[in-house]
Legacy VTK file of the C-alpha trace (Angstrom):
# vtk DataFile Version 3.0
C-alpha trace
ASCII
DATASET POLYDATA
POINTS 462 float
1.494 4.232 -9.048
4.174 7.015 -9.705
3.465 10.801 -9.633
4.418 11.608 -13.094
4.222 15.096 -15.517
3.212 15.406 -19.295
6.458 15.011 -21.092
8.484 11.628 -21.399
10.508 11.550 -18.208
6.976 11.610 -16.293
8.086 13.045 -13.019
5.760 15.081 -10.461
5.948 18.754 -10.649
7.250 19.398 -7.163
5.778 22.942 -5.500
7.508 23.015 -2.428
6.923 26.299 -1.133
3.097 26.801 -2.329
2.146 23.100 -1.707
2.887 23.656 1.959
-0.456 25.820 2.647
-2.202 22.749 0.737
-1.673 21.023 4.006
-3.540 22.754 5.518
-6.885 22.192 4.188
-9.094 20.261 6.416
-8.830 16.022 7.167
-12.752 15.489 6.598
-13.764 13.993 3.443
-16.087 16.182 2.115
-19.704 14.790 1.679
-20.560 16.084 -1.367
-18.846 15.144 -4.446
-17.680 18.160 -6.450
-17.059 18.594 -10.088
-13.329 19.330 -11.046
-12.296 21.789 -13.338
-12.550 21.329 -17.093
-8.800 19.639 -18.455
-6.362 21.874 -20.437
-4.092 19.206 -22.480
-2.942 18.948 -25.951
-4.131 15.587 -26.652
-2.990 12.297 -25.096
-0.039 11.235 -25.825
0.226 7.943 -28.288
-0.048 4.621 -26.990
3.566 2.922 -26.865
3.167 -0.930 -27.096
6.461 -1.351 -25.150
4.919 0.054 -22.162
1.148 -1.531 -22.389
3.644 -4.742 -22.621
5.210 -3.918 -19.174
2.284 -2.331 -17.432
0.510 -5.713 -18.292
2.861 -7.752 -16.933
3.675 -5.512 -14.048
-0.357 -6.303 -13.157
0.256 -9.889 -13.234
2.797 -9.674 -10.896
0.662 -7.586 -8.023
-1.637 -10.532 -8.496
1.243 -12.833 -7.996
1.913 -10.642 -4.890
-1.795 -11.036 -3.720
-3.289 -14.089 -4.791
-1.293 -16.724 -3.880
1.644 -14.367 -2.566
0.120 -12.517 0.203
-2.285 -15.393 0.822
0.321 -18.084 1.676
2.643 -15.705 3.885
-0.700 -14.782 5.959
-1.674 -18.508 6.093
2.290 -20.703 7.249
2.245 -18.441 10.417
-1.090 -18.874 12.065
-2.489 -21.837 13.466
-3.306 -24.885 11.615
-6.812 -24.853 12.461
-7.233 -21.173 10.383
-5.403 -21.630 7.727
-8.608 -22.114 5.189
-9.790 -18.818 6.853
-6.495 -16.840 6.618
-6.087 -17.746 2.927
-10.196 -17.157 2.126
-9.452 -13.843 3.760
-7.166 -12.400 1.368
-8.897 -14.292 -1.679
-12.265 -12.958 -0.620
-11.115 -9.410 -0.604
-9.239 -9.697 -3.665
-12.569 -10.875 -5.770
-14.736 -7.674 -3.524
-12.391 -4.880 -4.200
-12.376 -6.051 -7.928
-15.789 -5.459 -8.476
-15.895 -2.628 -5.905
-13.018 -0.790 -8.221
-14.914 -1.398 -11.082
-18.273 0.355 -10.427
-17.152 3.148 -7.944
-13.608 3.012 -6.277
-11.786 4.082 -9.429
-13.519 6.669 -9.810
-13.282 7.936 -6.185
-9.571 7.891 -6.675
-9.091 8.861 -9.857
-11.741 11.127 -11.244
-11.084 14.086 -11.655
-13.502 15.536 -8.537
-11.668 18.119 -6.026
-8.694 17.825 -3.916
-9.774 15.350 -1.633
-11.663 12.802 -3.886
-13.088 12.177 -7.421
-16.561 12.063 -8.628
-18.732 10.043 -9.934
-17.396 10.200 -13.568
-15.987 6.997 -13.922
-18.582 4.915 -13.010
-19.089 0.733 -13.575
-15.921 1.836 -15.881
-17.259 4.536 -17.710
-15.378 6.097 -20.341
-12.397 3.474 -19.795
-12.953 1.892 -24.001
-13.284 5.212 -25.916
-10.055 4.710 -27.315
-7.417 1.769 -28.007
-4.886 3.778 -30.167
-4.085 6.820 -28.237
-2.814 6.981 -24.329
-4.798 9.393 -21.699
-4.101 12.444 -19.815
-4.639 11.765 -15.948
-5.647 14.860 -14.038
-7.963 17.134 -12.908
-6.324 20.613 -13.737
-4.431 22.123 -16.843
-1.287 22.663 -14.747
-1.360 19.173 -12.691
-2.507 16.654 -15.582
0.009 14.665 -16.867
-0.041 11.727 -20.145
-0.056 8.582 -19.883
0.908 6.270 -23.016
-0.973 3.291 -21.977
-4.895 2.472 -22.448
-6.791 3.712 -19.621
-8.215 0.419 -19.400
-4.747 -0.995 -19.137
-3.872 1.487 -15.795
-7.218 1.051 -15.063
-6.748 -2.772 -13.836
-2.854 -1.876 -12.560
-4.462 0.167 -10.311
-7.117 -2.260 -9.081
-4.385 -4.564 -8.094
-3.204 -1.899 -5.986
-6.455 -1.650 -4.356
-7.022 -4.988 -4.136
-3.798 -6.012 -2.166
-4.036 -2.654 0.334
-6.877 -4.223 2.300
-5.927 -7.408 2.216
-2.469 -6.498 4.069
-4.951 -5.028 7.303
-6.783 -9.039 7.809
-3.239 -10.007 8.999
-3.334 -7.590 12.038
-6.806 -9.485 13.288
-6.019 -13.042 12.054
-7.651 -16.035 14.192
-10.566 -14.019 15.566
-13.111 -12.379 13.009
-16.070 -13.438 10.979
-15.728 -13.308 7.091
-18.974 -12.061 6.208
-19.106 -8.715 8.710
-15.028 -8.490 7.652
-16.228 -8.130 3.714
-18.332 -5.451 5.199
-16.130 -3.786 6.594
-12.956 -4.282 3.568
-16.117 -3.134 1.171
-16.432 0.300 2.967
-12.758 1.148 3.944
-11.870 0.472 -0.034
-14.311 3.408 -0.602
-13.805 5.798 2.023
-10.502 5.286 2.764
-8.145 4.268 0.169
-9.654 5.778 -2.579
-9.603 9.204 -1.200
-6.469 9.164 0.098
-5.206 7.400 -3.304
-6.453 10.617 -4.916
-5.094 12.851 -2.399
-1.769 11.302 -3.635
-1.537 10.405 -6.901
-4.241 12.098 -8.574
-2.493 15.669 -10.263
-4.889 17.692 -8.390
-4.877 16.031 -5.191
-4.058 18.162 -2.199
-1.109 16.491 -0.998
-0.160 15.714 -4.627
0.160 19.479 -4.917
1.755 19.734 -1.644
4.705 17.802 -3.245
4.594 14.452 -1.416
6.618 11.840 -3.039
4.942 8.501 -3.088
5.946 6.541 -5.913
4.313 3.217 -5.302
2.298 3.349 -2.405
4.123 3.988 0.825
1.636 6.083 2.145
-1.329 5.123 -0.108
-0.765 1.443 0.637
1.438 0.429 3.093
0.805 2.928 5.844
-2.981 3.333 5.521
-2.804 -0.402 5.716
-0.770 -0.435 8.908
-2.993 1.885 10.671
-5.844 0.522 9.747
-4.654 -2.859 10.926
-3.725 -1.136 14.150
-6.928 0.481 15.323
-8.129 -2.894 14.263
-6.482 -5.435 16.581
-6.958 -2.957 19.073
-10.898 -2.024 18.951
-11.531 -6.002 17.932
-9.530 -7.319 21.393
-6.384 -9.889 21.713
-6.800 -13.707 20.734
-7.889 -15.978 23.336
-4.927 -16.085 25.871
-2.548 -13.909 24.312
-0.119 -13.359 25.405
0.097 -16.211 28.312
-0.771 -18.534 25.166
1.527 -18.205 21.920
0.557 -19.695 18.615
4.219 -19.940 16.493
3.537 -20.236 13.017
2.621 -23.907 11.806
3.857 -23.874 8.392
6.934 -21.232 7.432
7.584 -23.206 4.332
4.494 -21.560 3.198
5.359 -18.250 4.873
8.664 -18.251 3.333
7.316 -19.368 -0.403
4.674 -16.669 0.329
7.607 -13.846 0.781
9.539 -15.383 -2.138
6.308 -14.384 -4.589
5.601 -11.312 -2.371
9.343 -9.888 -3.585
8.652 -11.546 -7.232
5.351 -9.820 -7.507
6.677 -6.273 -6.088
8.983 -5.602 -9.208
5.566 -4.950 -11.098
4.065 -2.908 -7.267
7.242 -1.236 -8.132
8.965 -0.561 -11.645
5.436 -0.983 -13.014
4.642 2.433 -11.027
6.778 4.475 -13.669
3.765 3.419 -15.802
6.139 2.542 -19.160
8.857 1.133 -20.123
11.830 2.964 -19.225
14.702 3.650 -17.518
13.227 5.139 -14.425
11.627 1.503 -14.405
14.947 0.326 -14.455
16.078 2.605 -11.740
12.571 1.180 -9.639
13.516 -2.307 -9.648
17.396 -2.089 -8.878
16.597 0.023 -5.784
13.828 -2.821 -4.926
16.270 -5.003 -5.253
19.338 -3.516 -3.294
16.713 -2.451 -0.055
14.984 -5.436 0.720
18.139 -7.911 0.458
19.443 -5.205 3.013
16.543 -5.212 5.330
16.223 -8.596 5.143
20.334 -9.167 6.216
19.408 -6.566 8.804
16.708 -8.263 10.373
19.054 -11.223 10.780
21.976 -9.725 12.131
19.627 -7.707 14.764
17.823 -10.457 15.990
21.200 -12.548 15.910
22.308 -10.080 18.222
19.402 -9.980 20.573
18.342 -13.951 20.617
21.331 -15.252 19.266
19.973 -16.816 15.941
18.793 -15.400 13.097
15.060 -17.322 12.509
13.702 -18.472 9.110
10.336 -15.920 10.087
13.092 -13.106 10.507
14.678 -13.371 7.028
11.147 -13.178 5.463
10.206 -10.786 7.303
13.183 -8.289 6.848
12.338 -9.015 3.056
8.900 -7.713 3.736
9.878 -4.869 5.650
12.774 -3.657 3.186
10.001 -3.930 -0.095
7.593 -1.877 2.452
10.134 0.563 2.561
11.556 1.443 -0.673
7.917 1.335 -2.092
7.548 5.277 -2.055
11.359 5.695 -2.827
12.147 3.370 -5.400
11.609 6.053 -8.295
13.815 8.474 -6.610
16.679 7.286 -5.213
20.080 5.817 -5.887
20.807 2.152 -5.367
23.194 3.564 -2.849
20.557 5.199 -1.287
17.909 2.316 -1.581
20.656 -0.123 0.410
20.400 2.209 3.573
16.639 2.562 3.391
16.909 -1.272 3.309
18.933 -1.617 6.341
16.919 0.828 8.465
14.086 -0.548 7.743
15.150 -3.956 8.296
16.639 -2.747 12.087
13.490 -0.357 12.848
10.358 -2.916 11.973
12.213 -5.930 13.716
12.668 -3.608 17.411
8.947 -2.327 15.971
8.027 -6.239 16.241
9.900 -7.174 19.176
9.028 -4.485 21.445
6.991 -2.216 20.357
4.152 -4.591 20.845
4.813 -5.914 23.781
5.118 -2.419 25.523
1.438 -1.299 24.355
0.306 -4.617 24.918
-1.702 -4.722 21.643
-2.049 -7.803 19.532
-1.140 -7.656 16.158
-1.049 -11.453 14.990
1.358 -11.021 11.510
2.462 -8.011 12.530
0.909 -5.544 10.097
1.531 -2.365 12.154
5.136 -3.766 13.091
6.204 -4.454 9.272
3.822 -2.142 7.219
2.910 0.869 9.397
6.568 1.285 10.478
8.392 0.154 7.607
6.041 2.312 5.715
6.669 5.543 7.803
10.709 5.101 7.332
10.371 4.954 4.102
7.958 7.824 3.164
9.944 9.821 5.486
13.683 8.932 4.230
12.501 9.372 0.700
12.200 12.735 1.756
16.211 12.158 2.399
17.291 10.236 0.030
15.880 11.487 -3.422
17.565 12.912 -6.067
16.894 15.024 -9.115
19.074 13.075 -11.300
16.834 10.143 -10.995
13.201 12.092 -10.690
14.182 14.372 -13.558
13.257 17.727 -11.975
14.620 20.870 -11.895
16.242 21.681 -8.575
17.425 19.950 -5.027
14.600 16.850 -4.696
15.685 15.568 -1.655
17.569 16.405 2.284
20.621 15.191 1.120
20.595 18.024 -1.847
20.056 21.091 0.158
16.090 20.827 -0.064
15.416 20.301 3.667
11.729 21.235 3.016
11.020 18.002 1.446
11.387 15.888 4.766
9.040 17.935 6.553
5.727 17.658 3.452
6.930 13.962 4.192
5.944 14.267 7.459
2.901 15.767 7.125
1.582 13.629 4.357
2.485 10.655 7.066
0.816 12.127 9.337
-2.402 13.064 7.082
-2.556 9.789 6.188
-2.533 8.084 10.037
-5.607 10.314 11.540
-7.829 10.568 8.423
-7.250 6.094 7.683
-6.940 5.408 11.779
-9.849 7.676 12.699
-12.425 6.323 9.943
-11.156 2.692 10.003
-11.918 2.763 14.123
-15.810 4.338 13.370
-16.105 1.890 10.250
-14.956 -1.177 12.667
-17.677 0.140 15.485
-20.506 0.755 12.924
-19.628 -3.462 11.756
-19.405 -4.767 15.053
-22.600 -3.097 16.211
-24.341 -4.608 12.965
-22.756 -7.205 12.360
-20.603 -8.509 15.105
-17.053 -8.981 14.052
-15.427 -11.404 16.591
-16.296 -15.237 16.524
-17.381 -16.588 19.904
-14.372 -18.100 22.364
-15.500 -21.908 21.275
-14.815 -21.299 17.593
-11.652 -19.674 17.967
-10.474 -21.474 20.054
-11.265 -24.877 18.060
-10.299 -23.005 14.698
-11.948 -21.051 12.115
-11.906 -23.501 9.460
-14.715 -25.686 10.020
-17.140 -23.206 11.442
-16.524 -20.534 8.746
-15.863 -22.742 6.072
-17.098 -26.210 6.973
-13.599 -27.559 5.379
-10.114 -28.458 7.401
-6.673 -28.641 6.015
-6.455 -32.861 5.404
LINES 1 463
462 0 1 2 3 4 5 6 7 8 9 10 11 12 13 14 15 16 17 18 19 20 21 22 23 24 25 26 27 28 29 30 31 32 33 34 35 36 37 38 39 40 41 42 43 44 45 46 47 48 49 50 51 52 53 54 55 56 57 58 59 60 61 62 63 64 65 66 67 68 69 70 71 72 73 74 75 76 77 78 79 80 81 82 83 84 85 86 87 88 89 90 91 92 93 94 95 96 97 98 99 100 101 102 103 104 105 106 107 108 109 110 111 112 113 114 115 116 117 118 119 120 121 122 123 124 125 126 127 128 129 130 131 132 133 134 135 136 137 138 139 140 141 142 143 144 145 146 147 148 149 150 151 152 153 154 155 156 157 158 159 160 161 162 163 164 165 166 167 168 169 170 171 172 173 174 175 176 177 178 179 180 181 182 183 184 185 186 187 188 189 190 191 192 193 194 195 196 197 198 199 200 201 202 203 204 205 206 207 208 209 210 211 212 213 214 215 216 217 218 219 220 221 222 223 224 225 226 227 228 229 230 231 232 233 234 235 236 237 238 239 240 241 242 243 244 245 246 247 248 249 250 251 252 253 254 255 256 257 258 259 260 261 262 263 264 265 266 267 268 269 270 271 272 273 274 275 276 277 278 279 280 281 282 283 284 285 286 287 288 289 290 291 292 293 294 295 296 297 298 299 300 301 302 303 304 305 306 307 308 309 310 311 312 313 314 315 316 317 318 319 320 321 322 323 324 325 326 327 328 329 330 331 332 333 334 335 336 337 338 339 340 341 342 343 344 345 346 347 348 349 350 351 352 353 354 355 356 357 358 359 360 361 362 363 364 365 366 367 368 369 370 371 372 373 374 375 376 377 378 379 380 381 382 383 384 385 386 387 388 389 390 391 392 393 394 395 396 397 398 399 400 401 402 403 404 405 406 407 408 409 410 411 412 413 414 415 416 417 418 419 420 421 422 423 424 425 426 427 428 429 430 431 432 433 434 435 436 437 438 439 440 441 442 443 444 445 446 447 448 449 450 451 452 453 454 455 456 457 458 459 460 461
């Protein structure tokens, strides 16, 4: 999901100066659910059957990316005995957020509400079939709504593949030690209180940290990093597998891990382009600069770890490739292909050391590496956005990015990085304690270590 205006070019009014004393409004979500002001528009704009075309297919291919993307990446690179589990995971979530999105989470995100979370407009899909023929004006004030020319319906359900996919990224951080039923719990609650706020503290026009000028333009910080801290405070708070580290588990299938990140990059064109929500050129633009970064991170990855361990490793390449479509995510509407390459390659160099070492100094145990690849790769690239994008491309007035005089820009990236850390790591840590206490997340040391197959799921890979 882009931050677009009202006219054609759809680009986020950036308020550099003002939107810095947005920031600091408080981190708590506020209890009660506030009415937003009444909407100031001319009309929605018409509906354009080019871009209802794309947006449809770009939701087919974040499904790609999820369901079986994401859930055969997760499930080659842990143990045999949990791969049933691993994949049930991500499917599970997929079919919870779905129906979660429908009767609340969309409108928690994108109501219209105050400027840290909708209201209760929108609810079990209200007021999504009013109107085939005309497009709809997303917003919550006169001066921050924008149009969109597609259904609401049809952004409606490319947004739930967004919200689908953001928790499913966190069970990779935990894999080979947690119970499926208390883990729905817990997905069920962080898609409320957690990525739908901060989805409409970023993408929704009167959003604080939309007004603050943040530049997100697919979900760097709404998807990638509140995934990766989330999957952080996870692994921590839930405890390391069963011998790790004096006991390693390498992958058991990375045919399926590699055919996994070969649907994963497939599936982000429409994560990607698809965020310019139409048809255009800035889609265009979206999907070169996806493209360009993650074949760069991915040849960085390689040539780093050639360096340190002397061979570049099939789980490398795919995982560069991850870390370079992490990346670009927020970027990709904003910046050159030039500028996408070196986003790639730092990314690609930064999550493999992130991987490598960072882990092993803090001792925490991250199975796939969620904080490693999303988290970090997720921070670069929110933060080098703030770099790397250009006017020409966004269609504003004025320097957009560091690299055209507008050194303000880098620091809102900052803080919406850092907004988006303590508000998703603080709640995801007391959502995790209220589910264990409940609940009881971890499976017991005899069914982890004999594989979470047959005692979840009764069923074994044949």
């Amino acid at each position: 999901m882009s931050v677009e205006e009202k006219d054609k070019t759809m680009v986020q009014p950036i308020r550099f100066l003002s939107g810095r004393a947005a920031l600091l409004a408080p981190l708590v979500l506020p209890l009660l659910l506030s009415a937003g002001p009444a909407l100031a528009q001319d009309g929605p704009p018409p509906v354009d059957s080019g871009s209802v075309a794309w947006m449809l297919t770009s939701s087919a291919l974040v499904v790609l990316m999820t369901i079986p993307g994401l859930a055969l990446f997760y499930s080659g690179m842990v143990r045999r005995e949990n791969v049933l589990a691993t994949i049930m995971q991500t499917f599970g979530i997929f079919c919870l957020v779905t129906v979660i999105w429908l009767i609340v989470g969309y409108s928690l995100a994108f109501g219209d509400g105050g400027p840290y979370v909708g209201d209760l407009s929108h609810l079990f899909g209200a007021g999504l079939l009013t109107n085939f023929k005309d497009g709809f004006v997303l917003g919550g004030s006169a001066d921050g709504a924008f149009g969109v020319g597609i259904p609401a319906m049809v952004f409606f359900m490319f947004q739930l593949t967004f919200a689908a996919i953001t928790p499913a990224l966190i069970t990779g951080a935990f894999a080979d030690r947690v119970k499926f039923f208390p883990m729905m719990v817990f997905m069920a609650l962080w898609s409320m209180l957690v990525y739908s706020p901060i989805a409409h503290w970023v993408w929704q026009p009167n959003g604080f940290l939309f007004n603050a000028g943040v530049l997100d333009f697919a979900g760097g910080t709404v998807v990638h990093i509140n995934a990766g801290i989330a999957g952080l405070v996870a692994c921590i708070l839930i405890g390391k597998r069963h011998g790790y580290p004096r006991e390693m588990h390498p992958p058991h299938n990375l045919v399926l891990t590699m055919i996994g990140a070969g649907l994963l990059w497939v599936g982000w064109f429409g994560f990607n382009a698809g965020s310019a929500l139409e048809a255009s050129g800035r889609a265009g633009a979206a999907m070169v600069a996806t493209q360009v970064a993650t074949a760069g991170a991915a040849l960085a990855w390689l040539v780093v770890e050639g360096l340190v361990k002397g061979k570049g490793s099939v789980l490398g390449g795919a995982s560069g490739a991850v870390a370079g479509l992490v990346a670009v995510t927020p970027a990709c509407g904003f910046v050159s292909p030039g500028g996408a390459l070196v986003i790639g390659l730092v990314a690609g160099a930064v999550c493999f050391c992130s991987c490598a070492y960072l882990k092993k100094a803090f001792g925490y145990d991250d199975s796939l590496d969620v904080w490693g690849v999303h988290g970090v790769g997720g921070i670069v690239g929110a933060l080098l956005t703030g770099v790397f994008a250009l006017s020409s491309i966004a269609g504003t007035d004025g320097p957009l990015g560091l690299l055209e005089g507008n050194a303000g820009q880098f620091w809102i990236q900052v803080e919406g990085v850092l907004y988006t850390l303590v508000y998703s790591g603080a709640v995801s840590a007391i959502l995790i304690k209220v589910v264990d206490l409940i609940f009881g997340l971890r499976v017991d040391t005899e069914t982890e270590i004999e594989g979470l197959d047959l005692a979840l799921h009764g069923e074994v890979v044949p």
